[in-house]
C-alpha positions as a printed NumPy array, in Angstrom:
array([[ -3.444, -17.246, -23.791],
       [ -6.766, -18.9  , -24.996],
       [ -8.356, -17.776, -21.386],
       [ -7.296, -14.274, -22.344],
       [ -9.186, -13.934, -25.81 ],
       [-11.954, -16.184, -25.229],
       [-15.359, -15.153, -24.797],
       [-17.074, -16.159, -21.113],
       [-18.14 , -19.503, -22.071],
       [-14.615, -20.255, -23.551],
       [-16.266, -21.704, -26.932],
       [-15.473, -18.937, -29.061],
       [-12.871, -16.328, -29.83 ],
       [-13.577, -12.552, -28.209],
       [-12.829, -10.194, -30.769],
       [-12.155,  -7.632, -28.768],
       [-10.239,  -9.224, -26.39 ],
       [ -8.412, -11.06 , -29.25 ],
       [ -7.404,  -7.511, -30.763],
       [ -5.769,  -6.452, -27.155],
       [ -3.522,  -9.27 , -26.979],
       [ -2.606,  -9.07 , -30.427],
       [ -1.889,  -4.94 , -30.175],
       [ -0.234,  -6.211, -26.436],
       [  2.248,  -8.405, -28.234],
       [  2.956,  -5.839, -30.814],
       [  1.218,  -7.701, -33.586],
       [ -1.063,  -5.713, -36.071],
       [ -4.021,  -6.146, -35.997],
       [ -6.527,  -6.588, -39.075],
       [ -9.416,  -4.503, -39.415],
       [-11.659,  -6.723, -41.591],
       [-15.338,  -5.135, -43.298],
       [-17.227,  -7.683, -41.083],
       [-16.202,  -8.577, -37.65 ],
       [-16.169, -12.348, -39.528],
       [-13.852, -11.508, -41.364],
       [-11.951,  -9.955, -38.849],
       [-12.235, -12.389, -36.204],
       [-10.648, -14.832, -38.737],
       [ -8.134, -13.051, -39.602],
       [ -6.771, -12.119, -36.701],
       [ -7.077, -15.802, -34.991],
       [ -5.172, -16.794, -38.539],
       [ -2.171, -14.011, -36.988],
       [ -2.652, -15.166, -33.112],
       [ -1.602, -18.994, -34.383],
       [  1.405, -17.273, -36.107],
       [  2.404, -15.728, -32.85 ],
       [  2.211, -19.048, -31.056],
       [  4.264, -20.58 , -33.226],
       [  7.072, -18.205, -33.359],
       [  7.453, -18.086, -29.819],
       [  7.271, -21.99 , -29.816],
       [ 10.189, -22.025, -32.862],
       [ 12.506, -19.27 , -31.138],
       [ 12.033, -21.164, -27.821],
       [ 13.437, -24.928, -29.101],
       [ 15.924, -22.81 , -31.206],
       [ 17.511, -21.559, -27.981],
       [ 17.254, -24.713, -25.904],
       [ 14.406, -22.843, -23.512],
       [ 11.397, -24.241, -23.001],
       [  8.218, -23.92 , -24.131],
       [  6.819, -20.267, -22.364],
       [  3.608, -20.562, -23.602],
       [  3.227, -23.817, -21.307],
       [  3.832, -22.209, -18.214],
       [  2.555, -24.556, -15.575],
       [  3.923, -27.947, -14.495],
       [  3.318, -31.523, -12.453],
       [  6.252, -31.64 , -10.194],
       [  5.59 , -34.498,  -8.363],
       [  7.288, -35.258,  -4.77 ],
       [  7.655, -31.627,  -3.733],
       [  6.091, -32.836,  -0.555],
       [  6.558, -36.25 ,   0.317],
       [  3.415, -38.223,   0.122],
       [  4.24 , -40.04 ,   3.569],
       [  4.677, -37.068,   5.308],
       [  1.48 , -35.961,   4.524],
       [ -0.578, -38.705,   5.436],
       [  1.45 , -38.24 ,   8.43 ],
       [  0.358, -34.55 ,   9.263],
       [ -2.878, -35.128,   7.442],
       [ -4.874, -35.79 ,  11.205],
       [ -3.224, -32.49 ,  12.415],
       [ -4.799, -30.93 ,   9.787],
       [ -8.315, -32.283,   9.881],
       [ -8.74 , -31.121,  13.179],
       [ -7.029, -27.441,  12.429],
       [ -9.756, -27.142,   9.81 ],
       [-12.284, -24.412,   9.949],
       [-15.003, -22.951,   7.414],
       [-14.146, -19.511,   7.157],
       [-17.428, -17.99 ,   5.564],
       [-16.227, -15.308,   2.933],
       [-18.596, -12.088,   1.11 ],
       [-17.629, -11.728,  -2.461],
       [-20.37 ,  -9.28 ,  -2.435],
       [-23.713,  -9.164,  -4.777],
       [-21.576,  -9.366,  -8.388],
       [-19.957, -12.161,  -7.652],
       [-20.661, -15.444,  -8.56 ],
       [-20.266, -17.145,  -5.13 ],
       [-21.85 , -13.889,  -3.309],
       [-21.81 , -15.076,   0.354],
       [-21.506, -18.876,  -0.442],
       [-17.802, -19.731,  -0.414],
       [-17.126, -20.9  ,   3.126],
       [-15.108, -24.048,   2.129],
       [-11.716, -22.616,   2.276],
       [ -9.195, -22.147,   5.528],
       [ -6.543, -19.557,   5.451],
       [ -2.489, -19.394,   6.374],
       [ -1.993, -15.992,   5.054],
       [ -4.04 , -13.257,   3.988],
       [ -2.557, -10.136,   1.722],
       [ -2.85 ,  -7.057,   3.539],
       [ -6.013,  -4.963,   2.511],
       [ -7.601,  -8.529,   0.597],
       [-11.558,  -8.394,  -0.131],
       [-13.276,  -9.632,   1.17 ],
       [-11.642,  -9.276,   4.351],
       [-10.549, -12.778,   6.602],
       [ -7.909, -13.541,   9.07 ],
       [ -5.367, -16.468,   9.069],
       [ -6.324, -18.906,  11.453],
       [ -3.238, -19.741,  13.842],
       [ -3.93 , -23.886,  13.94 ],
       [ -3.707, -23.955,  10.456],
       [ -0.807, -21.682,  10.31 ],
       [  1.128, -23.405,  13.06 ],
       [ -0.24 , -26.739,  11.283],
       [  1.079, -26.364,   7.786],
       [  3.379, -22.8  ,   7.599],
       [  6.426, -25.216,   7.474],
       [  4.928, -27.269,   4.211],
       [  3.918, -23.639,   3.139],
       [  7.453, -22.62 ,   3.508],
       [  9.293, -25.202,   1.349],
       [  6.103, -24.912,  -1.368],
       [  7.773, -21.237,  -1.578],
       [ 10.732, -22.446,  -2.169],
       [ 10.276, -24.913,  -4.428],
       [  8.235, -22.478,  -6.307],
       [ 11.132, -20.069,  -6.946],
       [ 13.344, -23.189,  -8.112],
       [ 10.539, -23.752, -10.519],
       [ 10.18 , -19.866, -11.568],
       [ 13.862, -19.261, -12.007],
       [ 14.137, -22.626, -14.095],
       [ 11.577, -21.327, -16.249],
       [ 13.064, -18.072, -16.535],
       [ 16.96 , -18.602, -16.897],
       [ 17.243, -16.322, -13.386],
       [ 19.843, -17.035, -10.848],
       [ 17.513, -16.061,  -7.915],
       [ 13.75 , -14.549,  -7.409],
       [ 12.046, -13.158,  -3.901],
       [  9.531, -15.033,  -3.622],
       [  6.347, -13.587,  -0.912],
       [  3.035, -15.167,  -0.373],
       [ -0.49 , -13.34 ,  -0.966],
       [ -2.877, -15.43 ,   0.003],
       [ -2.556, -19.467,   1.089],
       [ -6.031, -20.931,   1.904],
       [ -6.598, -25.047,   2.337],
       [ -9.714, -25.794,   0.488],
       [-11.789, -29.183,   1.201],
       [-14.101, -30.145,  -1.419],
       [-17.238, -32.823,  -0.755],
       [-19.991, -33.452,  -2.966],
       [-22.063, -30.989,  -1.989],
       [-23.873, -27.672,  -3.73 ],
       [-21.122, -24.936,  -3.728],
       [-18.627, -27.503,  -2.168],
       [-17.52 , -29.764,  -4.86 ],
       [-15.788, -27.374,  -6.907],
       [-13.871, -23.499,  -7.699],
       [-15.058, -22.546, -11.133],
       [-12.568, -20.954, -13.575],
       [-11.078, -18.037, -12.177],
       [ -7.983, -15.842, -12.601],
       [ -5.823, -15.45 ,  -9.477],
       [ -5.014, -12.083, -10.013],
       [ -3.701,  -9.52 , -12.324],
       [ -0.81 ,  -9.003,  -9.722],
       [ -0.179, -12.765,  -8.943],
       [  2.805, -14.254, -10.725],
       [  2.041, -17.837, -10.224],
       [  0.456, -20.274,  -7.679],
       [  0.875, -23.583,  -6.122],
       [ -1.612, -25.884,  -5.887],
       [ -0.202, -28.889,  -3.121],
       [ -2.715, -32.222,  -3.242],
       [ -3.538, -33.594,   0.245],
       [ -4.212, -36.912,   0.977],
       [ -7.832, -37.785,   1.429],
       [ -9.489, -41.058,   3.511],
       [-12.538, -41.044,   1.655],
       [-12.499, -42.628,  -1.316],
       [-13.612, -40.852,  -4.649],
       [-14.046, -41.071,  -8.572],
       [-13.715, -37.981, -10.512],
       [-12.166, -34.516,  -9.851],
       [ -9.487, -33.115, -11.849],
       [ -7.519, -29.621, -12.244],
       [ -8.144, -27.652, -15.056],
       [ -5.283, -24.868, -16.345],
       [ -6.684, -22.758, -18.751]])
């Protein structure tokens, strides 16, 4: 939600973005005689949103769907891993990928190696088959752990459950290597996995940021 009405830098409200997801969820919005006033306003009515949907969510035993990512730990057991981790290493490939001139990365994002690729994806890659054959089983039960996880979360007996795009990314500290900025997976994307690999270098820092 704050990623949705936030300005680019994330240290302010957007007011029109604000106004959409207010109008979005049905809420009125407040058309103030400066866009102060209106900016305040309307943050004063987003709060009151959140916390209805909080209240009504502990009143009927759900949880929280404003929170709607987790930590499940021991999806994939850490052993086996470390285990396939070598087989992995040595499947590993840059695959050099054109986000074109608008984007942020351009031409520079080459630290990623794909499993699957959605069909008619830009820019344009193909799987590549020691990865797949490496890690499509560990991709398979990520999928279905997944749909436990989404039909948990949404009191559903059962979901289909297909994958878009699954990529291994290694990170080093290096320019355009050490990180993925804040991004949105897609409009169409209805959640995403994230599995941690093991590592044999040793490091300080990183971290995962939901916004």
């Amino acid at each position: 939600v704050l990623y949705t009405v936030s300005n680019k830098a994330n240290d302010n409200f957007s007011l029109p973005n604000l106004t959409k997801y207010l109008r979005m969820k049905g809420v009125e919005v407040h058309e103030g005689s400066t866009p102060e006033e209106s900016l305040q306003v309307n943050a004063a009515r987003l709060l009151e949103l959140l916390d209805r949907s909080e209240q009504g969510n502990a009143a009927g035993g759900q949880q929280s769907q404003l929170l709607r990512h987790e930590h499940v730990r021991q999806t994939i057991p850490r052993e086996e891993l470390e285990q396939l981790f070598p087989d992995v290493q040595e499947a590993y490939v840059q695959q050099q990928l054109d986000y074109g001139e608008n984007s942020r990365y351009g031409d520079r994002w080459k630290i990623s190696c794909y499993l699957v690729v959605m069909e008619h994806w830009k820019p344009k890659i193909m799987p590549h088959e020691p990865m797949v054959r490496v890690l499509s089983p560990i991709m398979d039960r990520c999928v279905q752990a997944y749909a436990k996880w989404y039909c948990r979360m949404h009191s559903l007996k059962s979901v289909d459950v297909s994958v878009m795009n699954a990529f291994v990314t290694r990170y080093r500290a290096s320019p355009d290597e050490d990180q993925l900025k804040k991004h949105i997976d897609g409009s169409n994307v209805d959640g995403s996995v994230i599995l941690a690999l093991p590592t044999q270098e040793p490091f300080e820092g990183g971290a995962l940021h939901v916004w």
